[in-house]
C-alpha positions as CSV (number, residue, x, y, z in Angstrom):
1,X,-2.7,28.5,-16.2
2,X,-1.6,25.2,-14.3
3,X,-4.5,23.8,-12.5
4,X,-4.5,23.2,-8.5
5,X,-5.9,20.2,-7.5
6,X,-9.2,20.8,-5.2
7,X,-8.2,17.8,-2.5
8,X,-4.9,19.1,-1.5
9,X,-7.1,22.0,0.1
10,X,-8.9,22.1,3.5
11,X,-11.3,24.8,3.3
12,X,-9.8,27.6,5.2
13,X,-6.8,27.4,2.9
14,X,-9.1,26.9,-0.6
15,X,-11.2,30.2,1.0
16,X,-7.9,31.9,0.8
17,X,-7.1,30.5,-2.5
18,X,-10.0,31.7,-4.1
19,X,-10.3,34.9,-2.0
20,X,-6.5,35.9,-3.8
21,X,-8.3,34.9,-6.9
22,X,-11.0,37.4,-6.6
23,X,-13.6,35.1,-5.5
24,X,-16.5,35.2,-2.7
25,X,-14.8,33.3,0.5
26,X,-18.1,31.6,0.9
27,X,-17.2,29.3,-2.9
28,X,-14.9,27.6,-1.1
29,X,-17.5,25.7,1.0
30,X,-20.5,25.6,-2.0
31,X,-17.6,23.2,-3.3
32,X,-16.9,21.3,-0.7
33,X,-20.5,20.6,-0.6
34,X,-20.6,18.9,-3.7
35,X,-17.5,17.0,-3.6
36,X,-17.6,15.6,-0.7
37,X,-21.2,15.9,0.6
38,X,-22.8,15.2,-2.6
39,X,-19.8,13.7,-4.0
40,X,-19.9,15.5,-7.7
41,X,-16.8,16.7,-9.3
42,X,-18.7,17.7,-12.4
43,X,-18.8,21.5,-12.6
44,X,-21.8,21.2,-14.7
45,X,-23.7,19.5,-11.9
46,X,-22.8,22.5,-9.5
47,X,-25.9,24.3,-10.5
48,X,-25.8,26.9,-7.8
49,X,-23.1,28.5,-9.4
50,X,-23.0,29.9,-12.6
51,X,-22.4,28.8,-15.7
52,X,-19.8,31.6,-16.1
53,X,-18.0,31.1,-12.7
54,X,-18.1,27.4,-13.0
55,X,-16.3,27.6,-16.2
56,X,-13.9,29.7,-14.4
57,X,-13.4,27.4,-11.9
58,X,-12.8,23.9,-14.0
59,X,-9.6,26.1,-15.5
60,X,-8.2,26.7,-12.2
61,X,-9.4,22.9,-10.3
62,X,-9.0,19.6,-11.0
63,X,-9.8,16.5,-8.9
64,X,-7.2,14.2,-9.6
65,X,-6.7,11.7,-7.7
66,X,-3.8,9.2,-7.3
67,X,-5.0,5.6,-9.7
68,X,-5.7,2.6,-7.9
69,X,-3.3,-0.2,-9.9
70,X,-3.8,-3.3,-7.9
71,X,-6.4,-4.4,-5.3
72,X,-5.4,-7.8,-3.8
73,X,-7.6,-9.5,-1.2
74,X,-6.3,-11.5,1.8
75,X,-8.0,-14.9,2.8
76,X,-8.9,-13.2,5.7
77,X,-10.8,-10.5,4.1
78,X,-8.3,-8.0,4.4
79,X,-7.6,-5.2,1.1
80,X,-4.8,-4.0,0.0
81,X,-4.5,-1.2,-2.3
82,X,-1.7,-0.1,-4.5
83,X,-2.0,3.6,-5.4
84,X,0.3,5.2,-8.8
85,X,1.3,8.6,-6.7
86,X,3.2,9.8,-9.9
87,X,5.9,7.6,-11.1
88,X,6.2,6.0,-7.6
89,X,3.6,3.6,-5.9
90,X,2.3,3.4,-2.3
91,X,0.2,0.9,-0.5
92,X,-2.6,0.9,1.9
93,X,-4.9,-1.6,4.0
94,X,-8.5,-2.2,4.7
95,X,-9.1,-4.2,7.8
96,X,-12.1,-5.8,8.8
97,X,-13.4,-6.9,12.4
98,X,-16.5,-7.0,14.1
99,X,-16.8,-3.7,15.2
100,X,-15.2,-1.9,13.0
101,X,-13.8,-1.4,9.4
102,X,-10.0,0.1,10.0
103,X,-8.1,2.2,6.5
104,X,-4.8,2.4,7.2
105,X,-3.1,4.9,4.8
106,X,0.5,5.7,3.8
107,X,1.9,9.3,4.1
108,X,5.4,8.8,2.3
109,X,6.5,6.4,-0.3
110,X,9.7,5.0,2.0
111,X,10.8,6.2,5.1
112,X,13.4,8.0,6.5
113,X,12.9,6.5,10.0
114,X,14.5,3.1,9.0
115,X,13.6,0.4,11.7
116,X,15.0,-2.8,10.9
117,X,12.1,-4.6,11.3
118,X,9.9,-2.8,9.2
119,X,9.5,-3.7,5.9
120,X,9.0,0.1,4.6
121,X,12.0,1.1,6.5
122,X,14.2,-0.7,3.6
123,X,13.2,1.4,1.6
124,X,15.1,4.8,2.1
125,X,12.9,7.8,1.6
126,X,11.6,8.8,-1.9
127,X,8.9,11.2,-1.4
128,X,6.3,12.9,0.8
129,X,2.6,12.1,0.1
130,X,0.3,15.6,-1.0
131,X,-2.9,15.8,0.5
132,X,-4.5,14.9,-2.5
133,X,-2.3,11.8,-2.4
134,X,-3.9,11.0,0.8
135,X,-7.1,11.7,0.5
136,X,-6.8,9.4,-2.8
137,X,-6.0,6.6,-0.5
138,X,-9.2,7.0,2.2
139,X,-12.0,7.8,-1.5
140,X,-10.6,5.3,-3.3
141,X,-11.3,2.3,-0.7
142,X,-14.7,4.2,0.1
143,X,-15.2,3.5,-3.8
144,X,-14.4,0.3,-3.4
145,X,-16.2,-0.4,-0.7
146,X,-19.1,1.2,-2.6
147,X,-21.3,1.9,0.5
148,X,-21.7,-1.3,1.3
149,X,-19.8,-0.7,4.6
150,X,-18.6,2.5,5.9
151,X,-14.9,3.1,6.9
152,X,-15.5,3.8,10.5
153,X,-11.2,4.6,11.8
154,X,-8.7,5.7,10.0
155,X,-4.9,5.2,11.0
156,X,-1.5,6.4,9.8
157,X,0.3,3.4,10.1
158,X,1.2,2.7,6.7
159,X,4.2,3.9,4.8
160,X,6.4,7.0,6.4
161,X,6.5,8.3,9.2
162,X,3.9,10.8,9.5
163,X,5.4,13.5,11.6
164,X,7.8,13.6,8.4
165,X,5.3,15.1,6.8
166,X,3.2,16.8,9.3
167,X,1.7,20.0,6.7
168,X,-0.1,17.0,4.5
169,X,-1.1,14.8,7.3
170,X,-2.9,17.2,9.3
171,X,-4.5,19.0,6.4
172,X,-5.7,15.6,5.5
173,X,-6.9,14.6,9.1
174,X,-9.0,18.3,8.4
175,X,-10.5,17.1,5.7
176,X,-11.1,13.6,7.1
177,X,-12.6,15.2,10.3
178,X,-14.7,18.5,8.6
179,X,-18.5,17.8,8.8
180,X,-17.8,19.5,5.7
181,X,-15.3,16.7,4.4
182,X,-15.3,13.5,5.3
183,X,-16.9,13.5,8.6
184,X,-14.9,11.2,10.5
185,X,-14.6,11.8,14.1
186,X,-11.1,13.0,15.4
187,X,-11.6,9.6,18.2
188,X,-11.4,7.7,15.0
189,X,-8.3,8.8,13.8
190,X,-4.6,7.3,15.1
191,X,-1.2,9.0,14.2
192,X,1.0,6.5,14.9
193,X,5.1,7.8,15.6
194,X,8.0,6.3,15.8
195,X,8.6,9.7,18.3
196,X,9.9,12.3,16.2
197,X,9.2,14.6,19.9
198,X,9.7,17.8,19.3
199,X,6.7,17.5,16.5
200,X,4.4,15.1,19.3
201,X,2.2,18.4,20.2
202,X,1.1,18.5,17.1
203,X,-0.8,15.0,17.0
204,X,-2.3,17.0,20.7
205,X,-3.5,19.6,18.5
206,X,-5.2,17.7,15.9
207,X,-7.0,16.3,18.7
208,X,-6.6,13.0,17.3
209,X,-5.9,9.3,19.4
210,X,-1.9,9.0,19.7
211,X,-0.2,5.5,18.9
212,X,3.6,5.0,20.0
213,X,5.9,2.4,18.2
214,X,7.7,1.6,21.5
215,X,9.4,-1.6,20.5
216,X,11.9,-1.8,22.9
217,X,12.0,-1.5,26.9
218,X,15.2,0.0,27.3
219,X,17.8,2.0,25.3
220,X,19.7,-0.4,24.4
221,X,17.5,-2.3,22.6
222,X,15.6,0.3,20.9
223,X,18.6,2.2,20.0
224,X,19.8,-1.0,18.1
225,X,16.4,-1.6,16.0
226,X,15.3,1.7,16.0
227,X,17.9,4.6,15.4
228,X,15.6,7.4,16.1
229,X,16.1,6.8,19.6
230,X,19.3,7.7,19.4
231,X,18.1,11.2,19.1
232,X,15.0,11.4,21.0
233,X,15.9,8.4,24.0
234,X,13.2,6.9,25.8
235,X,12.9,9.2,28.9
236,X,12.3,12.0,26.0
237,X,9.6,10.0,24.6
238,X,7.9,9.8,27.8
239,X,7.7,13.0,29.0
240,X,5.9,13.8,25.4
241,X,3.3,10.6,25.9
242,X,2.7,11.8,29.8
243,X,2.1,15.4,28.7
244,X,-0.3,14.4,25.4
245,X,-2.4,12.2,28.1
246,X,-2.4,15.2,30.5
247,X,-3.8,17.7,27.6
248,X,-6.2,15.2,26.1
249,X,-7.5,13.3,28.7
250,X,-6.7,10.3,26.5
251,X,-4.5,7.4,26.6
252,X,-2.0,6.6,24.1
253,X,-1.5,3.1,22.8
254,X,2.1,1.7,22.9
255,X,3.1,-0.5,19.9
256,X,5.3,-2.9,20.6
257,X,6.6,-5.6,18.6
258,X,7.6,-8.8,19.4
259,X,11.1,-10.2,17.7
260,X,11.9,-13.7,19.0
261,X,15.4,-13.4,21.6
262,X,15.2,-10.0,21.1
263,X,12.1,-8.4,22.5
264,X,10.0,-11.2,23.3
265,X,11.6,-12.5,27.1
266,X,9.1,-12.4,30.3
267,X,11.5,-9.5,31.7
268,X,11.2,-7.7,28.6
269,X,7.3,-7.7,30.0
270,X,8.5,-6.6,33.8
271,X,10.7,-3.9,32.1
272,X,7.9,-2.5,29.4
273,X,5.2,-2.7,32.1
274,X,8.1,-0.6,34.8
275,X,8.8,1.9,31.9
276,X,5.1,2.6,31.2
277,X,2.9,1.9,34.4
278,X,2.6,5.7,35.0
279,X,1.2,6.8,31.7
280,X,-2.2,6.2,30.7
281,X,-2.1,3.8,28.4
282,X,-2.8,0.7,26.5
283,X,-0.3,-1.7,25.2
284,X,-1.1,-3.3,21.5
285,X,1.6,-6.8,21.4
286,X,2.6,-7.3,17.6
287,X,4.4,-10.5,17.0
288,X,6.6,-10.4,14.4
289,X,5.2,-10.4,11.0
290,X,7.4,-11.7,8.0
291,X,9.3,-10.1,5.0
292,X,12.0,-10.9,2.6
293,X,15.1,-10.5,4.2
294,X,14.1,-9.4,7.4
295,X,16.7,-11.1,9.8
296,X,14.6,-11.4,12.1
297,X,12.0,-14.2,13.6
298,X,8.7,-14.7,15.1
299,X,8.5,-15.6,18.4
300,X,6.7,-19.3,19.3
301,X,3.1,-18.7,19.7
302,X,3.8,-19.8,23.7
303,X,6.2,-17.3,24.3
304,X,3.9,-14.8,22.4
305,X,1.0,-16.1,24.7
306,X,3.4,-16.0,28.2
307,X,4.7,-12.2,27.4
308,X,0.7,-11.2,27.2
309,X,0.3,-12.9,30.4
310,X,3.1,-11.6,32.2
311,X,1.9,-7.8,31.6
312,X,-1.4,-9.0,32.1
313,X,-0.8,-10.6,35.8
314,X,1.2,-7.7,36.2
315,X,-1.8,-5.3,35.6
316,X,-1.1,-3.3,32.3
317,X,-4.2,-3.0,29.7
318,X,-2.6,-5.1,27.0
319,X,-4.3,-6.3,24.0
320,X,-2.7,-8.6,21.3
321,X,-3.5,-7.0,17.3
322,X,-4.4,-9.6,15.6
323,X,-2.5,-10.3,12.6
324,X,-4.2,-9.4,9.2
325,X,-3.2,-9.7,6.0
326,X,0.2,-11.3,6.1
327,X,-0.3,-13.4,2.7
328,X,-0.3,-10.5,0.6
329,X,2.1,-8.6,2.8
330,X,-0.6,-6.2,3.9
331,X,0.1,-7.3,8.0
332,X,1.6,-4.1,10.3
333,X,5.3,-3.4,9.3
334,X,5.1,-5.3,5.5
335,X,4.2,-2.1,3.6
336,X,6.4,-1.4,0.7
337,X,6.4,-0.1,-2.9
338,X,5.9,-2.4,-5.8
339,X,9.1,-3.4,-6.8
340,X,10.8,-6.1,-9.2
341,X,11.2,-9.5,-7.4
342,X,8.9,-8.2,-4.0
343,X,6.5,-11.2,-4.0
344,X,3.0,-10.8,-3.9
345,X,1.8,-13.5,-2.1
346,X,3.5,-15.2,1.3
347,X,3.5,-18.9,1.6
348,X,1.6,-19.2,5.3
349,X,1.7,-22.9,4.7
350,X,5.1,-23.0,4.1
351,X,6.2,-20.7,7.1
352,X,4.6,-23.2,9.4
353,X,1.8,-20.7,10.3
């Protein structure tokens, strides 16, 4: 018999697993309990079970998860992890700050979404990420990390778009989330879109903190460097980000990228701050960060710095992310596969940055 792997499971789904098995529903949480609670994977360890029944269960479970074959570390302290997800590999980031220690995981390896400015988005789609292939990402930097310091927020901002593959990224924010799992609060978890609408409630339903990749102030422009809006246009988009705020109570962050002559003008501010001044909100500002082949620039730090002041004096709650990472290509939109020729390492001294 082929084994299922335990982590692609939340437990209402490995209760009904087991239960069509011929098991007692209440297995399912005696084994979450021990993997993640007392973090055992050994069957022999699982001593209130047994020994028959835990023999039974190693041929039906396995806890596989995806291998961890390169761990580079930024000079600003920032990780990034390159996971084997079974003859294709995915990345994810570990980003320090004062407050906080940020995971942000992949949930496809490539992207269907294909924003010209993002890195991933080069990359045409090649697969969907399991649950297991999630969770992977989140335990194997908590190995890493080795309890020196807790992961305290978790976002999907890394490879894919996750509303591609809502069934594994919500049974994965479950297990994140379940005091039973992982035990991270659902305020410490961002899906990030690029507004895939008609699947928006779902982010609602998970409870979780909502993050837009806006990009663009008007059609026009984020038609040209994002083609999903071609589909779902900006007033669309809207209407979803007003109604998640009116069901949550919560504001959702607006991501918006700044590409020099494109983006970046002080009425690209006045038009972002028009088309969002009636949805609660936060604006993150994320200057440009390089990639091979990109075709596009970063804006001068003092135009950067007048665009933040413009929506500031305007009155929007605008924050600047703070670029992490970029000399291994770990920084927000520089996510990609391993791949022959993708350099490892960027040159900061050489960009004149």
């Amino acid at each position: 018999m082929d084994k299922v792997n335990f982590y692609d499971f939340t437990m209402p789904k490995l209760e009904a697993y087991l239960m069509e098995k011929g098991y007692e529903r209440f297995r399912a949480k005696q084994l979450f309990r021990w993997v993640y609670g007392q973090k055992t994977i050994d069957f022999a360890l699982m001593t209130n079970m047994s020994k028959a029944l835990r023999q039974e269960l190693s041929e039906i479970l396995d806890f596989n998860l995806p291998k961890m074959v390169s761990h580079l570390v930024s000079t600003d302290g920032t990780q990034k992890f390159l996971f084997d997800v079974g003859g294709e590999t995915v990345e994810s980031v570990l980003i320090p700050s004062e407050d906080r220690m940020t995971l942000c995981v992949s949930s496809e390896v490539g992207c269907n979404i294909a924003c010209k400015f993002c890195f991933t988005g080069k990359q045409k789609l090649k697969m969907r990420l399991s649950v297991s292939q999630i969770m992977g990402q989140y335990l194997g930097a908590v190995k890493v990390l080795n309890d020196t310091v807790r992961i305290s927020n978790i976002v999907f901002m890394g490879m894919g778009e996750p509303l591609d593959n809502p069934v594994s990224v919500f049974d994965a924010i479950e297990n994140l989330h379940s005091p039973s799992g992982c035990n991270v609060s659902r305020k410490k978890i961002t899906v990030s879109t690029s507004g895939i609408v008609p699947l928006m409630p779902l982010i609602t339903k998970s409870r979780t903190r909502m993050a837009v990749s806006l990009n663009g102030a008007n059609d026009a422009v984020r038609s040209f460097i994002m083609p999903i809006n071609k589909k779902w246009p900006l007033a669309e988009l809207l209407k979803a980000c007003r109604e998640y705020c009116d069901e949550t109570g919560d504001k959702v962050t607006f991501e918006y990228v700044l590409l020099k002559g494109i983006t970046d003008s002080i009425e690209d501010a006045r038009e972002l701050y028009r088309l969002t001044k009636n949805i609660p909100n936060k604006i993150n500002i994320i200057p440009f960060n390089e990639h091979p082949g990109s075709g596009f620039e970063r804006p001068a730090e003092s135009q950067i710095v007048a665009f933040q002041q413009e929506l500031i004096k305007l009155g929007a709650h605008v924050l600047r992310r703070k670029t992490m990472g970029r000399d291994i290509f770990a920084a927000c939109g520089q996510l990609r596969s391993a791949y022959d020729g993708h350099p490892g390492r960027l040159e900061l001294a050489q960009q004149g940055v």
